[in-house]
PyMOL CGO cylinders between C-alpha atoms (Angstrom):
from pymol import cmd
from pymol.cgo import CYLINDER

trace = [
    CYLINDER, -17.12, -49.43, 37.87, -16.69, -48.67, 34.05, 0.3, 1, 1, 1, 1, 1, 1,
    CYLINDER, -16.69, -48.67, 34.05, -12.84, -47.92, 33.69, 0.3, 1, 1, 1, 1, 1, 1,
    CYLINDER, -12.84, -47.92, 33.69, -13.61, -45.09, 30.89, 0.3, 1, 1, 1, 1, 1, 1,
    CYLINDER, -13.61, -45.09, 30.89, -16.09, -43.48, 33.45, 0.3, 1, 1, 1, 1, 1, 1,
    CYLINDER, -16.09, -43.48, 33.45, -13.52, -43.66, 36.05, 0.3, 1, 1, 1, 1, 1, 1,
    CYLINDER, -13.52, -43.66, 36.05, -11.24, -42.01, 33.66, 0.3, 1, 1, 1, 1, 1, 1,
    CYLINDER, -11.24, -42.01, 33.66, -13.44, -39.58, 33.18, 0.3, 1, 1, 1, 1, 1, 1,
    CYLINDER, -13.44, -39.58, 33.18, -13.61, -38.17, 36.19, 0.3, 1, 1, 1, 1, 1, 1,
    CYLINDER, -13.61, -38.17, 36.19, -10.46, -38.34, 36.45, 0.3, 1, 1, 1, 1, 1, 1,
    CYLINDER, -10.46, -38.34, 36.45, -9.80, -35.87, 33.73, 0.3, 1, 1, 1, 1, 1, 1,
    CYLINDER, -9.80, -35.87, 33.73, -12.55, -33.65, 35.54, 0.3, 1, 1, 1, 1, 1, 1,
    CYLINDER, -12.55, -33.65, 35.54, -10.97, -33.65, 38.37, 0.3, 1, 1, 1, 1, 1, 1,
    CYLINDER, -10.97, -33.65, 38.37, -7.40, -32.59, 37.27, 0.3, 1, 1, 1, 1, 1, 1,
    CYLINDER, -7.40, -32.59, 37.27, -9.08, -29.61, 34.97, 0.3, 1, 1, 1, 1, 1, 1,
    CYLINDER, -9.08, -29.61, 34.97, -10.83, -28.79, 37.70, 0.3, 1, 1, 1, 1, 1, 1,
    CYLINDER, -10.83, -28.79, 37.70, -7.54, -27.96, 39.81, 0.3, 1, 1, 1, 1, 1, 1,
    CYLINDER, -7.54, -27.96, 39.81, -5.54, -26.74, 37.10, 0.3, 1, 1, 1, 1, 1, 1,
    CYLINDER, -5.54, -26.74, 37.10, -8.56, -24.43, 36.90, 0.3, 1, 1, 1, 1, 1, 1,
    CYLINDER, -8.56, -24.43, 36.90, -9.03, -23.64, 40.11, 0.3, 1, 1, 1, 1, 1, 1,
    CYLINDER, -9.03, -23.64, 40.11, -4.68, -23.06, 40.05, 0.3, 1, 1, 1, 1, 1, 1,
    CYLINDER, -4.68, -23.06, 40.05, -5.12, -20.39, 38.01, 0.3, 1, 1, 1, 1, 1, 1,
    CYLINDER, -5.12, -20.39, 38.01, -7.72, -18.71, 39.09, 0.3, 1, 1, 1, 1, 1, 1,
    CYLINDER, -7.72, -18.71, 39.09, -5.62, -18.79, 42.63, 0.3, 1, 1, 1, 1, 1, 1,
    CYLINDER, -5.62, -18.79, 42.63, -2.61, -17.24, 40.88, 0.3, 1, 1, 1, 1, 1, 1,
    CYLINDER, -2.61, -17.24, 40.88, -4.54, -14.67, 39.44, 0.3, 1, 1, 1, 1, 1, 1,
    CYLINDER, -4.54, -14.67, 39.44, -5.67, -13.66, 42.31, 0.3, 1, 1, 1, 1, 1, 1,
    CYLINDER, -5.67, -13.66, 42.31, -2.64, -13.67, 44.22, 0.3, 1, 1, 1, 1, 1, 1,
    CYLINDER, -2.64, -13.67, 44.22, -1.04, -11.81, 41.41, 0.3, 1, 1, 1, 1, 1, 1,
    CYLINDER, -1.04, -11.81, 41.41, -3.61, -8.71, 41.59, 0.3, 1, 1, 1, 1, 1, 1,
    CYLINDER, -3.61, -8.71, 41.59, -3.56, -8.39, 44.74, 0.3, 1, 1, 1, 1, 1, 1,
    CYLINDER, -3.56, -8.39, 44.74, 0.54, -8.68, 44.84, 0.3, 1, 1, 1, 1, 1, 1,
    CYLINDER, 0.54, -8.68, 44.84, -0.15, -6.17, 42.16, 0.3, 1, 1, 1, 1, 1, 1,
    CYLINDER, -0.15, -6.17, 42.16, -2.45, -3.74, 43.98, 0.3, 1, 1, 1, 1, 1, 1,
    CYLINDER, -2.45, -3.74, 43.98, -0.40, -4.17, 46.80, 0.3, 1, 1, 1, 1, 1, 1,
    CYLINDER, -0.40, -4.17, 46.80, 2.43, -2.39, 44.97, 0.3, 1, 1, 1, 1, 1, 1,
    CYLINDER, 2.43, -2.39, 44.97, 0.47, -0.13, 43.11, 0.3, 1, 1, 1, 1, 1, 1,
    CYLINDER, 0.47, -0.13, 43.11, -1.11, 1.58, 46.37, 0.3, 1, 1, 1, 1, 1, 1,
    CYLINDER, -1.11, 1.58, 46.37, 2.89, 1.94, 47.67, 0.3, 1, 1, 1, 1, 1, 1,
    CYLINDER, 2.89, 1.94, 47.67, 3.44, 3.40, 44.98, 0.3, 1, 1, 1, 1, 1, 1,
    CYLINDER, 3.44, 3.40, 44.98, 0.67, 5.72, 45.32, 0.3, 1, 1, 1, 1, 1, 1,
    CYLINDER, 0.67, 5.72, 45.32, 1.67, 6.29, 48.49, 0.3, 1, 1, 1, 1, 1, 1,
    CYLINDER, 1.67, 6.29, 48.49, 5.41, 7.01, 47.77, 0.3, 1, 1, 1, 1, 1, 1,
    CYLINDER, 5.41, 7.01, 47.77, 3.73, 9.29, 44.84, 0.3, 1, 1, 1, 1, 1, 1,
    CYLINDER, 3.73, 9.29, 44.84, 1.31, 11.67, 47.10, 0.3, 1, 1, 1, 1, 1, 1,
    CYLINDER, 1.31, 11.67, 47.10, 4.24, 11.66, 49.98, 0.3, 1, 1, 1, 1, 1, 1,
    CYLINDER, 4.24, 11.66, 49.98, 6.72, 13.30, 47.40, 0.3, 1, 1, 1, 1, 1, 1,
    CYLINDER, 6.72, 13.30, 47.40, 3.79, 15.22, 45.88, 0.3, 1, 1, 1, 1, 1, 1,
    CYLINDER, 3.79, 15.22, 45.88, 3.10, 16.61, 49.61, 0.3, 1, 1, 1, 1, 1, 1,
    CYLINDER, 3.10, 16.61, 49.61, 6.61, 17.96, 49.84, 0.3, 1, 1, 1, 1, 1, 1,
    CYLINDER, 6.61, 17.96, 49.84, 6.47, 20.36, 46.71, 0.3, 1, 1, 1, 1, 1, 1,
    CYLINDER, 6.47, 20.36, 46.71, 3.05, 22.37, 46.85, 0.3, 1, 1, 1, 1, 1, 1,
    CYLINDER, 3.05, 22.37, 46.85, 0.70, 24.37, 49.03, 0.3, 1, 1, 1, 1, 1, 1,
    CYLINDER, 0.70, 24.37, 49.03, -2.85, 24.07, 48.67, 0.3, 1, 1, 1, 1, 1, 1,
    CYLINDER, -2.85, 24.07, 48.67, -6.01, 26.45, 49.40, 0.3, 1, 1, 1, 1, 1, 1,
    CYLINDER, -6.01, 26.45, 49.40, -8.75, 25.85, 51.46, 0.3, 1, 1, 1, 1, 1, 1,
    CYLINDER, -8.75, 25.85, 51.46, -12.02, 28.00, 51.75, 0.3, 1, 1, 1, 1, 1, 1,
    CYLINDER, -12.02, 28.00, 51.75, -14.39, 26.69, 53.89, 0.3, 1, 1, 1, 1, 1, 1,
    CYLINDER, -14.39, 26.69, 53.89, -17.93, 27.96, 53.93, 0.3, 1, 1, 1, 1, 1, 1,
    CYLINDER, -17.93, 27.96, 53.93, -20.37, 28.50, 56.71, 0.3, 1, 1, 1, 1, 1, 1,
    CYLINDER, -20.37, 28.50, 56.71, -23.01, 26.67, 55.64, 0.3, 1, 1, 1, 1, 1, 1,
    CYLINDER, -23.01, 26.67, 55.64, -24.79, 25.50, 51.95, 0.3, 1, 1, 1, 1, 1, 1,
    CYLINDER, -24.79, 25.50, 51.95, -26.80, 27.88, 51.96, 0.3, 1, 1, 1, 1, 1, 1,
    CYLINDER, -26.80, 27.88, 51.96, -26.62, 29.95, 48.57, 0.3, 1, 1, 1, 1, 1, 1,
    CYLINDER, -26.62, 29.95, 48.57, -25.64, 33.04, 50.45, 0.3, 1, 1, 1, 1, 1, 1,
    CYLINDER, -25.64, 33.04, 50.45, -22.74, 31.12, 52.40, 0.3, 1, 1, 1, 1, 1, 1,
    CYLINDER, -22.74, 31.12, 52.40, -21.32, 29.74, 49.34, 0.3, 1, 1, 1, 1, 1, 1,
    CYLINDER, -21.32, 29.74, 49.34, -21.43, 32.81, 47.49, 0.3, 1, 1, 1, 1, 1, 1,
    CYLINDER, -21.43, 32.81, 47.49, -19.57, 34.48, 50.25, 0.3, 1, 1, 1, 1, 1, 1,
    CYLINDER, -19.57, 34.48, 50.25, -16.86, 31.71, 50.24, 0.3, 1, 1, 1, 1, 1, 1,
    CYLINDER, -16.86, 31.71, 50.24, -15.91, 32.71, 46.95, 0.3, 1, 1, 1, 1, 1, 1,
    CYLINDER, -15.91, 32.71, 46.95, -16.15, 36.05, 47.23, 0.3, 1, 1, 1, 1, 1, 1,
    CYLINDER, -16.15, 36.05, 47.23, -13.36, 35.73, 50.52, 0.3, 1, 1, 1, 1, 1, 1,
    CYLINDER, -13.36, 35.73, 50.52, -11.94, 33.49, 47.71, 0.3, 1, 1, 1, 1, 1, 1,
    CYLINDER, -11.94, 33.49, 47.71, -11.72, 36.16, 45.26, 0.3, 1, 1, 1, 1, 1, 1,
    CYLINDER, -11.72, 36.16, 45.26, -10.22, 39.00, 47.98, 0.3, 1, 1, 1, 1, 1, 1,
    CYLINDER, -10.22, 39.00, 47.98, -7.37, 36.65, 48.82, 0.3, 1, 1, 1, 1, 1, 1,
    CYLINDER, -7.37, 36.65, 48.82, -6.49, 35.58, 45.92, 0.3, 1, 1, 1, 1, 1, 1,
    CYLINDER, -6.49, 35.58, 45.92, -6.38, 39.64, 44.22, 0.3, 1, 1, 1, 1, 1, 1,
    CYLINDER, -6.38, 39.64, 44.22, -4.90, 39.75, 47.69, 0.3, 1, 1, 1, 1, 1, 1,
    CYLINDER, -4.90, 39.75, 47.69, -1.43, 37.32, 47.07, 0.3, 1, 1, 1, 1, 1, 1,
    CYLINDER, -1.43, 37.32, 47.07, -1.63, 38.55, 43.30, 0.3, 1, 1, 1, 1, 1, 1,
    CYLINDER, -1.63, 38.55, 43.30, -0.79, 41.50, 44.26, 0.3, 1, 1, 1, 1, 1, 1,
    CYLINDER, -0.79, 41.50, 44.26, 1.91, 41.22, 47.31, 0.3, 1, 1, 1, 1, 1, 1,
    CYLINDER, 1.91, 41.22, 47.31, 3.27, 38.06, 47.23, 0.3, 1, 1, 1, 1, 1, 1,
    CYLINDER, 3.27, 38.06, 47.23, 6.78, 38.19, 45.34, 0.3, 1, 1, 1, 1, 1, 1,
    CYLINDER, 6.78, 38.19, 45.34, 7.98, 35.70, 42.84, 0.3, 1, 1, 1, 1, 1, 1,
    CYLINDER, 7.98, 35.70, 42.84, 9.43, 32.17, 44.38, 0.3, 1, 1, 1, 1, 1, 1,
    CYLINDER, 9.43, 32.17, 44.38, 11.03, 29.93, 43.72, 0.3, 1, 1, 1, 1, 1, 1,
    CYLINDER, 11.03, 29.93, 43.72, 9.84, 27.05, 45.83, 0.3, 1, 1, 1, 1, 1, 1,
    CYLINDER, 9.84, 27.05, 45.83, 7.15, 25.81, 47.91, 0.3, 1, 1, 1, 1, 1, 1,
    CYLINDER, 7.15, 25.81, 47.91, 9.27, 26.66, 50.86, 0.3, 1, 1, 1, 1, 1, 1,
    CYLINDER, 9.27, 26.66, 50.86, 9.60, 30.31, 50.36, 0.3, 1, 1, 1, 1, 1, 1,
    CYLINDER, 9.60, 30.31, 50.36, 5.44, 30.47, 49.33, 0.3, 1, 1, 1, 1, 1, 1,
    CYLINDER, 5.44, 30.47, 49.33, 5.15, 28.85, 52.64, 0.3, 1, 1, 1, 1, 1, 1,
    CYLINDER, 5.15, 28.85, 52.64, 7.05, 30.87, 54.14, 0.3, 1, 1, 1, 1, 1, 1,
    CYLINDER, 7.05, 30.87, 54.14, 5.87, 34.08, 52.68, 0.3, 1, 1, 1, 1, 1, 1,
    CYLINDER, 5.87, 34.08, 52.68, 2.31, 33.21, 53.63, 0.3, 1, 1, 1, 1, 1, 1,
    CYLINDER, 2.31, 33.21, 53.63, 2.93, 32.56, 57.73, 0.3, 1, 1, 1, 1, 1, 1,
    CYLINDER, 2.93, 32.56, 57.73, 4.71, 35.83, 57.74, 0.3, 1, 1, 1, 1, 1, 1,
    CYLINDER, 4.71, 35.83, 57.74, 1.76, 37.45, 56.36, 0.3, 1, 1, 1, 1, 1, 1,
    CYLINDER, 1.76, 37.45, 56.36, -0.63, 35.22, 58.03, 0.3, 1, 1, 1, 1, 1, 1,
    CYLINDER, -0.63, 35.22, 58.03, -2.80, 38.46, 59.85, 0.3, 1, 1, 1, 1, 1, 1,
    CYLINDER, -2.80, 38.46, 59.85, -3.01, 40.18, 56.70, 0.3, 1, 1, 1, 1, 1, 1,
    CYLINDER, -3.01, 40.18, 56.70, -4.96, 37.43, 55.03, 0.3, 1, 1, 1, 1, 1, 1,
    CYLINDER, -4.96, 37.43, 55.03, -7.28, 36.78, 57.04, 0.3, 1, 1, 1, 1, 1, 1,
    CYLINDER, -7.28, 36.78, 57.04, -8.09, 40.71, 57.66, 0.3, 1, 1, 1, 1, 1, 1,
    CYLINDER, -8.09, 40.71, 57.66, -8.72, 40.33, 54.22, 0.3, 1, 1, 1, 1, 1, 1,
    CYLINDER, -8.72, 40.33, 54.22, -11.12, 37.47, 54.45, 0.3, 1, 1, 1, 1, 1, 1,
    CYLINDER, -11.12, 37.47, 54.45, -12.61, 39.19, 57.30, 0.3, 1, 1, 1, 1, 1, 1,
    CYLINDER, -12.61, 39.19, 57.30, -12.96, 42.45, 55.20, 0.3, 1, 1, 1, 1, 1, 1,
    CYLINDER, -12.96, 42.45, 55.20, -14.70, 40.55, 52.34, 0.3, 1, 1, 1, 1, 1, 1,
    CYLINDER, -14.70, 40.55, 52.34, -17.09, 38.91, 54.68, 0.3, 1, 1, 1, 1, 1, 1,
    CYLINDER, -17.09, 38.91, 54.68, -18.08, 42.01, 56.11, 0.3, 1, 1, 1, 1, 1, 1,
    CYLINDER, -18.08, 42.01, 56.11, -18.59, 44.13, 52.96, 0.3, 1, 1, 1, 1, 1, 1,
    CYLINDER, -18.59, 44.13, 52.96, -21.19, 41.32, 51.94, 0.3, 1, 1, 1, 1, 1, 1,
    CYLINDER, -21.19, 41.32, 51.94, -22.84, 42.57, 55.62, 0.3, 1, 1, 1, 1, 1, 1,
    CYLINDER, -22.84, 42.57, 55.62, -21.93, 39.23, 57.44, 0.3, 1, 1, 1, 1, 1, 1,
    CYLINDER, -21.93, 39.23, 57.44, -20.55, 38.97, 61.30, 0.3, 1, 1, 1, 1, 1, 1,
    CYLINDER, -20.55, 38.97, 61.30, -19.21, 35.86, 60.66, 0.3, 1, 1, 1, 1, 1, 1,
    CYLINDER, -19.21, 35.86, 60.66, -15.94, 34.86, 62.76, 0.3, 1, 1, 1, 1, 1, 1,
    CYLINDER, -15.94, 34.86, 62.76, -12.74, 33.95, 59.97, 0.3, 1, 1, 1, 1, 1, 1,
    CYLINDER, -12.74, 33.95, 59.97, -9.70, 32.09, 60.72, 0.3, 1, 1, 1, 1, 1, 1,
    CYLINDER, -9.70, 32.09, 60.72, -6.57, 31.97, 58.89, 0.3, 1, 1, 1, 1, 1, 1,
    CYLINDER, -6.57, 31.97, 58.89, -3.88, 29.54, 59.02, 0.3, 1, 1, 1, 1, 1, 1,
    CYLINDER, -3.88, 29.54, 59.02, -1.14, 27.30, 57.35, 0.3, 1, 1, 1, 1, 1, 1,
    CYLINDER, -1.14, 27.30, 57.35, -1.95, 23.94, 58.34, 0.3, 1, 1, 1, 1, 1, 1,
    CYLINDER, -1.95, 23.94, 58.34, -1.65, 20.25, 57.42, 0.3, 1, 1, 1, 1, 1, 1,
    CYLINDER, -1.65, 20.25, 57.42, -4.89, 18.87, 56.28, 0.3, 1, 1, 1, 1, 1, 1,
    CYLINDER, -4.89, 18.87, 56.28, -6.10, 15.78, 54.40, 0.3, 1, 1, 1, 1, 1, 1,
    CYLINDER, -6.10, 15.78, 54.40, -7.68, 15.62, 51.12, 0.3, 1, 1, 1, 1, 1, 1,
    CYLINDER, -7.68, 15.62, 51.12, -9.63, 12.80, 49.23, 0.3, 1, 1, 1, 1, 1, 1,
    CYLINDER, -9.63, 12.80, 49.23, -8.40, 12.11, 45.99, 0.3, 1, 1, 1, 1, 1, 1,
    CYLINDER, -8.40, 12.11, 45.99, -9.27, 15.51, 43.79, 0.3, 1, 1, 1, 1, 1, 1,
    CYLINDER, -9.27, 15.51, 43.79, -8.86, 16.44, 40.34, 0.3, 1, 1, 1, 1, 1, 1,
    CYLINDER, -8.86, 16.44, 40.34, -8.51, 19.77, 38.59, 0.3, 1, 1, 1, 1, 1, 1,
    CYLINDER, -8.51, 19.77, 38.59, -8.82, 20.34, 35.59, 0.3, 1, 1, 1, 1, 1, 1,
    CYLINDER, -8.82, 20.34, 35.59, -6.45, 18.00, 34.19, 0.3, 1, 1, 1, 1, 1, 1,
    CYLINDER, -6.45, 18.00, 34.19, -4.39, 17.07, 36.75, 0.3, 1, 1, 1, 1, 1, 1,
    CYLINDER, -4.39, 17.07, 36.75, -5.52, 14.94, 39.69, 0.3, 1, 1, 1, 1, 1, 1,
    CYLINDER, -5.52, 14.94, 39.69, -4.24, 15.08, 43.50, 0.3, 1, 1, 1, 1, 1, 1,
    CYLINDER, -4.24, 15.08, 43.50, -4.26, 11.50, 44.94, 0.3, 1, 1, 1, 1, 1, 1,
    CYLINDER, -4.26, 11.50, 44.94, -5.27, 11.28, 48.77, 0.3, 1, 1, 1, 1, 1, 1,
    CYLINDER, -5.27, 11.28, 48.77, -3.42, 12.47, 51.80, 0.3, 1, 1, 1, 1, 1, 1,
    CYLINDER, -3.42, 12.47, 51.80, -2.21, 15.12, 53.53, 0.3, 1, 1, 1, 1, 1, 1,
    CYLINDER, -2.21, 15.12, 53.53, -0.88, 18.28, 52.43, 0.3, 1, 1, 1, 1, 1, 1,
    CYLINDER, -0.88, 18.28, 52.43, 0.18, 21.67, 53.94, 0.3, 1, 1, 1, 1, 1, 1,
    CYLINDER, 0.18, 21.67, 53.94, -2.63, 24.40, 52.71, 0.3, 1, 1, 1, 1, 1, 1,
    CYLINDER, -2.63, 24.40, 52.71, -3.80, 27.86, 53.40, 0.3, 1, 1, 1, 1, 1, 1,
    CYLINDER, -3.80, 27.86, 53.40, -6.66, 27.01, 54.95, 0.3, 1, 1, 1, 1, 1, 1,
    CYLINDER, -6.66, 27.01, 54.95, -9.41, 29.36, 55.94, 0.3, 1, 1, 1, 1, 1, 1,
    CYLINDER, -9.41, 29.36, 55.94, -12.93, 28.86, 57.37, 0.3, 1, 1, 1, 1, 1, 1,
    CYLINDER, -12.93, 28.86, 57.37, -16.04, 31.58, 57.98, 0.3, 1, 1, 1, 1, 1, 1,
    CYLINDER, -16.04, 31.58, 57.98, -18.40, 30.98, 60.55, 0.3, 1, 1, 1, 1, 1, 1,
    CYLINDER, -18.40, 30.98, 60.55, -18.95, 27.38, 61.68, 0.3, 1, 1, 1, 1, 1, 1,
    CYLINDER, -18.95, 27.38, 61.68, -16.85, 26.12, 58.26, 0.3, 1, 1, 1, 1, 1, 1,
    CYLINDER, -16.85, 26.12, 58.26, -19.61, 23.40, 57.69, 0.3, 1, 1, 1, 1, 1, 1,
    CYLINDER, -19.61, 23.40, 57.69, -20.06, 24.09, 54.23, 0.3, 1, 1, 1, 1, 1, 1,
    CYLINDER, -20.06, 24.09, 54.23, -19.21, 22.85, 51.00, 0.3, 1, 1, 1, 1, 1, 1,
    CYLINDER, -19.21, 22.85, 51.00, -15.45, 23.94, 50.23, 0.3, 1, 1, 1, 1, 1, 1,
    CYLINDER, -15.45, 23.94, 50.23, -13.44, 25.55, 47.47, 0.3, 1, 1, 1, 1, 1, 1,
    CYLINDER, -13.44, 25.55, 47.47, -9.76, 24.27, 46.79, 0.3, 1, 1, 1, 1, 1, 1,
    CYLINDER, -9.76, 24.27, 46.79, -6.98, 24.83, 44.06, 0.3, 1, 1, 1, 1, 1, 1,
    CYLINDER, -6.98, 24.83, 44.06, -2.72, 24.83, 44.37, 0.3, 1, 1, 1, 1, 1, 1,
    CYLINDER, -2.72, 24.83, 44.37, -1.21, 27.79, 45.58, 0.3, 1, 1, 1, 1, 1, 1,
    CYLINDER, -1.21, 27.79, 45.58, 2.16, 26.56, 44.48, 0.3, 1, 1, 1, 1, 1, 1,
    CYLINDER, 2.16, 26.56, 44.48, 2.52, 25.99, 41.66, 0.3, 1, 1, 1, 1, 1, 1,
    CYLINDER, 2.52, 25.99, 41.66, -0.18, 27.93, 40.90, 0.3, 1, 1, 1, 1, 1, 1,
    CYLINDER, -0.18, 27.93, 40.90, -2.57, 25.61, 39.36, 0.3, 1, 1, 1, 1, 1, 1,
    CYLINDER, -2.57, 25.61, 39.36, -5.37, 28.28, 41.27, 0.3, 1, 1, 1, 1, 1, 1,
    CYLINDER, -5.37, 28.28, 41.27, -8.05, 28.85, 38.10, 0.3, 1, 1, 1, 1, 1, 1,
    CYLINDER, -8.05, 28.85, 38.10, -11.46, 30.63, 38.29, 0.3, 1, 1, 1, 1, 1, 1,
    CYLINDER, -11.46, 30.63, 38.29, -12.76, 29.94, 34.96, 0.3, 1, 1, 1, 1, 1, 1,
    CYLINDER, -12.76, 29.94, 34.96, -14.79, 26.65, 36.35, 0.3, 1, 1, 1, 1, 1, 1,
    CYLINDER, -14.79, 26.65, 36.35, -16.73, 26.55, 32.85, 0.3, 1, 1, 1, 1, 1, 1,
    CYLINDER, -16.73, 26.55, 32.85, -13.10, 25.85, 30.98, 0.3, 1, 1, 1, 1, 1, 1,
    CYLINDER, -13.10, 25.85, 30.98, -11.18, 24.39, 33.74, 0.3, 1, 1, 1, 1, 1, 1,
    CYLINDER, -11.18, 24.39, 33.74, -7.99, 25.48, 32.53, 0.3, 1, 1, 1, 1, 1, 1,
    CYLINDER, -7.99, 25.48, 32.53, -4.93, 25.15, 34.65, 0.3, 1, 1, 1, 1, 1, 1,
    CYLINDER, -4.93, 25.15, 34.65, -2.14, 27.37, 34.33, 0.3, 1, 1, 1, 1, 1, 1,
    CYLINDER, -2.14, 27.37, 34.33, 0.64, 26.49, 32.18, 0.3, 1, 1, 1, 1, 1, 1,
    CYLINDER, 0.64, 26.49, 32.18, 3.22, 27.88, 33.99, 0.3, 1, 1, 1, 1, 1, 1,
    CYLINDER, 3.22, 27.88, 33.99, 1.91, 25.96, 37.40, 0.3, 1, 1, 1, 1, 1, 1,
    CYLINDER, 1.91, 25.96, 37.40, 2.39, 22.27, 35.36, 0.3, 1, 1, 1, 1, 1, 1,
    CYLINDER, 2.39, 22.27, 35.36, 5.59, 23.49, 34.28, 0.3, 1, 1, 1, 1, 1, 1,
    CYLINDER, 5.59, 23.49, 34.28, 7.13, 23.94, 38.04, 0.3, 1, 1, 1, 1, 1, 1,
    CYLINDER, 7.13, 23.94, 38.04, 4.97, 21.02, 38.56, 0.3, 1, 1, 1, 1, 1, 1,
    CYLINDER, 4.97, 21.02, 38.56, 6.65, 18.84, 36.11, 0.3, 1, 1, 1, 1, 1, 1,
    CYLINDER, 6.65, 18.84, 36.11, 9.94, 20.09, 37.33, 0.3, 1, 1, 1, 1, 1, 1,
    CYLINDER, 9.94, 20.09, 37.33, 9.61, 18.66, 40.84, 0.3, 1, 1, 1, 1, 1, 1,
    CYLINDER, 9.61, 18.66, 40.84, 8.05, 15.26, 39.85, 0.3, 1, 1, 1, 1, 1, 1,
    CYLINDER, 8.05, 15.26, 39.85, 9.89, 12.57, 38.36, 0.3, 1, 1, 1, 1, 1, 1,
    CYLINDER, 9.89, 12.57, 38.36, 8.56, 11.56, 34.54, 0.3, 1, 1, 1, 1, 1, 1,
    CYLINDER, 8.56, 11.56, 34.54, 6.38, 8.73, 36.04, 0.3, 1, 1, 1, 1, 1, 1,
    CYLINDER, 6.38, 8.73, 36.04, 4.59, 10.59, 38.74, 0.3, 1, 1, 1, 1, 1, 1,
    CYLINDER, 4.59, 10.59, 38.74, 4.10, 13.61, 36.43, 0.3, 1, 1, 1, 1, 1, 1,
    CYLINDER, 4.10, 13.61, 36.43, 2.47, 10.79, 34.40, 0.3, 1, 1, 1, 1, 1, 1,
    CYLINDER, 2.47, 10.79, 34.40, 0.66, 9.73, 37.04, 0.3, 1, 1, 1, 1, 1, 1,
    CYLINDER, 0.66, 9.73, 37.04, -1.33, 12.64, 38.50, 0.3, 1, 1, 1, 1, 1, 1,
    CYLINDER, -1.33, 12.64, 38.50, -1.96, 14.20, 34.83, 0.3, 1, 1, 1, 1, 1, 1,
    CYLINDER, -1.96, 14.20, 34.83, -3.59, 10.58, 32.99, 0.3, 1, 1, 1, 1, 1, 1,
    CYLINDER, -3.59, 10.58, 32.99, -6.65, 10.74, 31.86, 0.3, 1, 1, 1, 1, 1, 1,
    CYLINDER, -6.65, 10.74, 31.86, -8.20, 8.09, 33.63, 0.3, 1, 1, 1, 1, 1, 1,
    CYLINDER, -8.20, 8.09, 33.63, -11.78, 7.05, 35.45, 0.3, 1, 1, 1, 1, 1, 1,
    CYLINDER, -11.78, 7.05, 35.45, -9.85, 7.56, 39.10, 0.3, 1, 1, 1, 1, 1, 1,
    CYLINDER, -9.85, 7.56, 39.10, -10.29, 11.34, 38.63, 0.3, 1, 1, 1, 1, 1, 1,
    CYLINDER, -10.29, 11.34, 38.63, -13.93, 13.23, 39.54, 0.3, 1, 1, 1, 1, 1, 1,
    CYLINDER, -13.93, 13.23, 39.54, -15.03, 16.24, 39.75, 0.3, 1, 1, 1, 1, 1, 1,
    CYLINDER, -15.03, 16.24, 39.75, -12.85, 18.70, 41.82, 0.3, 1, 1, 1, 1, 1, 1,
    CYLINDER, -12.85, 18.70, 41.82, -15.55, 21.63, 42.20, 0.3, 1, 1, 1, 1, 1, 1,
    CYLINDER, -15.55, 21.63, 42.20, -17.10, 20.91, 45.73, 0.3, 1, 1, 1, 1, 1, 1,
    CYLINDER, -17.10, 20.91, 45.73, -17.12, 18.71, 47.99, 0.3, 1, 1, 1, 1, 1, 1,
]
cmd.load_cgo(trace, "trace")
């Protein structure tokens, strides 16, 4: 055989495994890579979990009547906590603030449902629940599970309405989305710089937080 074709194919051969070398490392870097990222991420929502309580509405049904309801319960509780709850100073005392006045709450609910001339049954409780990721406005919640307020009307098969209780980060000007400046401040307090970084990036990992 012609020694230049031999050689030849030789040099094929050894770009071929330097190419197929790299194309291994890359690989094993990314995912050595995404494997740290996603601890991270994890490390990230665990701390995040420690320092707020969320808000849970659950509607009856999608029906347009259901989910206006839901937000009108929405409304009463939250012109409801406005009102009573005092200043704190951490998500401990919110959380603790909101079990004591657990029955009051969901009379409240209850109230609201029945002024709109529905029998539906409404439960109130603080409870651990998990979330897909979720943004609001401009900061975004990564997956997991978090401590929230959590109420449901009737069979609670409906789409949902969510915000932060603490730190408030609770908005009802959907059209603006505009979270509270004061709630990213306590926020940012609690965080360190890089996961304060982290959940408020503007990046194509957040969606719509609205329904779900």
């Amino acid at each position: 055989m012609d020694r230049t074709y031999i050689q030849k194919i030789e040099r094929n051969a050894v770009g071929l495994i330097l190419t197929l070398a790299v194309c291994i490392s890359a690989l094993f870097t990314g995912a050595m890579y995404r494997r740290v990222d996603a601890a991270a991420q994890a490390d990230m929502q665990a701390h995040l979990a420690e320092e707020v309580l969320r808000f849970h509405v659950l509607a009856n049904s999608d029906s347009d009547s259901d989910q206006q309801l839901k937000l009108k319960v929405r409304d009463a509780v939250l012109a409801f906590l406005e009102k009573n709850m005092p200043e704190t100073q951490n998500v401990t005392e919110t959380t603790a603030w909101v079990r004591e006045n657990i029955d009051s709450i969901e009379e409240v609910s209850r109230n609201a449902v029945a002024e709109e001339g529905e029998q539906y049954p409404v439960s109130a409780a603080v409870t651990t629940c998990w979330f897909p990721d979720k943004t609001y406005g401009d900061v975004t919640f990564p997956a997991g599970n978090y401590e929230a307020l959590r109420i449901e009307i009737g069979a609670a098969k409906g789409h949902n309405w969510w915000c932060v209780l603490y730190p408030s980060l609770c908005f009802l000007d959907t059209a603006n989305a505009v979270v509270p400046e004061e709630g990213k401040r306590r926020l940012k307090n609690v965080l360190t710089e890089e996961e304060y970084s982290r959940v408020t990036a503007t990046t194509d990992f957040k969606i719509g937080w609205y329904f779900w």
